[in-house]
C-alpha positions in Angstrom: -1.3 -77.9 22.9 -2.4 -79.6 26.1 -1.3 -83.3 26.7 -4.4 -85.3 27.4 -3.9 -88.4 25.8 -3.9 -90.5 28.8 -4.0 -94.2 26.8 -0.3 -92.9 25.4 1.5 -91.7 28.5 2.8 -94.8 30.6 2.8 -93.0 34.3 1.5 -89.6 35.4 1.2 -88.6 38.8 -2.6 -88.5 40.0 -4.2 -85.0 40.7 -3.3 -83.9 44.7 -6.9 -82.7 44.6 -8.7 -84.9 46.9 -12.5 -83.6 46.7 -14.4 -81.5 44.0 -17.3 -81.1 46.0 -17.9 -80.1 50.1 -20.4 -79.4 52.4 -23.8 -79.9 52.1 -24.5 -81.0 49.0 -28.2 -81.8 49.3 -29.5 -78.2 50.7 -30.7 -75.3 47.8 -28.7 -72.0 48.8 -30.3 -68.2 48.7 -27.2 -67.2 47.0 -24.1 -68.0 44.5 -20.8 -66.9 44.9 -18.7 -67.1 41.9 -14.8 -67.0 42.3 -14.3 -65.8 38.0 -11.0 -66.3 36.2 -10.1 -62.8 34.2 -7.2 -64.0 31.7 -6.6 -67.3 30.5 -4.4 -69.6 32.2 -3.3 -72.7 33.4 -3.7 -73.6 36.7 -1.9 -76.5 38.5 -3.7 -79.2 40.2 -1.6 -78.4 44.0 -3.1 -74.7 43.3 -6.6 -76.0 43.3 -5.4 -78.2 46.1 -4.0 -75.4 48.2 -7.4 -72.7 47.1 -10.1 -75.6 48.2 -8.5 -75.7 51.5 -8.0 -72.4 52.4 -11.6 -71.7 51.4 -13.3 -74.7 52.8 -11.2 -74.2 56.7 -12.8 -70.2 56.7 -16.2 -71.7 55.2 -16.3 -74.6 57.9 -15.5 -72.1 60.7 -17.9 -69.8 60.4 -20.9 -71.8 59.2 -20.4 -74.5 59.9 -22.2 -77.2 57.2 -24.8 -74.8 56.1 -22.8 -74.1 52.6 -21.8 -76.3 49.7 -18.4 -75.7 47.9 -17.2 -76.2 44.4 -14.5 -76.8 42.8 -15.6 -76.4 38.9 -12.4 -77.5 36.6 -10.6 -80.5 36.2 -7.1 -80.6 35.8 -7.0 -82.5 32.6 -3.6 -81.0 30.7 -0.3 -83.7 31.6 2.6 -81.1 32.3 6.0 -82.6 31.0 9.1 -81.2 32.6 12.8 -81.5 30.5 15.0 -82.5 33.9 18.2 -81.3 34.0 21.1 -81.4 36.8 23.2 -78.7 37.5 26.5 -78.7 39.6 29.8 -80.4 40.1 30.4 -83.1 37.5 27.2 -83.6 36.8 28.2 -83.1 32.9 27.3 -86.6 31.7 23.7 -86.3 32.6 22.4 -83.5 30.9 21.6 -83.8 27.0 20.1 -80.4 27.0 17.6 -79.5 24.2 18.2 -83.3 22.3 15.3 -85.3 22.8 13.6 -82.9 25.2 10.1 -84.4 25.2 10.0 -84.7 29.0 8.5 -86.3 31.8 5.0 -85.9 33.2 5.2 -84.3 36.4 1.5 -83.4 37.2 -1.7 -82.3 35.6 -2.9 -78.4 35.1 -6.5 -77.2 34.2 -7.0 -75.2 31.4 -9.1 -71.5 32.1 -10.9 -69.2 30.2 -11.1 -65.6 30.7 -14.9 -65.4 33.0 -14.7 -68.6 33.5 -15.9 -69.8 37.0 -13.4 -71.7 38.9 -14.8 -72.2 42.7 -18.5 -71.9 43.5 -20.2 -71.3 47.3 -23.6 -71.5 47.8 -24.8 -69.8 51.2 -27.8 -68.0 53.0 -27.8 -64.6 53.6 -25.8 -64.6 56.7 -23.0 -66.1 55.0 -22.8 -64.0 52.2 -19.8 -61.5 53.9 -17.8 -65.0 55.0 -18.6 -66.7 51.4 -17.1 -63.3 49.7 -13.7 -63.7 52.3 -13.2 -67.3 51.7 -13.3 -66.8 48.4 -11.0 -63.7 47.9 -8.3 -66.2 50.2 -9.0 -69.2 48.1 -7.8 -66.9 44.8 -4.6 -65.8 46.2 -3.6 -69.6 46.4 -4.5 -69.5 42.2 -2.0 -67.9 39.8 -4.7 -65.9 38.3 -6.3 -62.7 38.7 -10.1 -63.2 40.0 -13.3 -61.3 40.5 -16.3 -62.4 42.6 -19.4 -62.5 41.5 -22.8 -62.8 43.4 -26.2 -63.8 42.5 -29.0 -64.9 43.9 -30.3 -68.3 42.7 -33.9 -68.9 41.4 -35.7 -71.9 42.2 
């Protein structure tokens, strides 16, 4: 079960992703591209972190501001980690699997399978670089994706 509960948890290290949305935001696009989760999973919050930035450097490089970026899910699940030390005479520390709840040590996002994780809207000239950021952007995730295209209507 995910660990949400925030009101119960008395420190949890605050999401590394710094923006959810990029670009310009104001602008209607020709065109959508989707970057779709295929299996379920949980993604960690320095994943999103590292995707958003290797998708938004390629994006800003090649057009510029004429795009808008993002990123759709919100790393809500606390992750807990059981810390244990290994090595020389470091016996006394470990209590092993007694009283194993374990500290928070950073937030995931839970996915669906065709759920949408990054969006890009572009023109038709930046439909090739859109469909390249995006294929870099999900080798950062620990996910298999698909990218989908569509044109939007207004």
């Amino acid at each position: 079960m995910p660990y949400t509960r925030k009101k119960y948890i008395g420190g949890f290290p605050p999401p590394k992703i710094v923006k959810f949305t990029m670009g310009d935001t104001k602008t209607k696009f020709e065109y959508q591209a989707q970057l779709i989760a295929q299996k379920e999973a949980q993604i960690r919050h320095s994943a999103f972190e590292a995707a958003r930035i290797a998708v938004n450097r390629l994006l800003s490089e090649k057009l510029g501001e004429n795009y808008v970026l993002r990123i759709l899910p919100y790393p809500h699940a606390i992750l807990r980690e059981n810390k244990m030390i290994f090595g020389a005479h470091a016996d006394r520390l470990q209590d092993g699997m007694k009283r194993a709840f374990g500290k928070p040590v950073g937030t995931a996002a839970r996915v669906r399978p065709n759920q949408a994780i990054i969006q890009v809207g572009v023109n038709k000239d930046g439909i090739e670089t859109a469909k390249q950021a995006l294929k870099r952007g999900g080798a950062k995730l620990p996910v298999t994706c698909r990218i989908a295209l569509q044109e939007t209507s207004d």
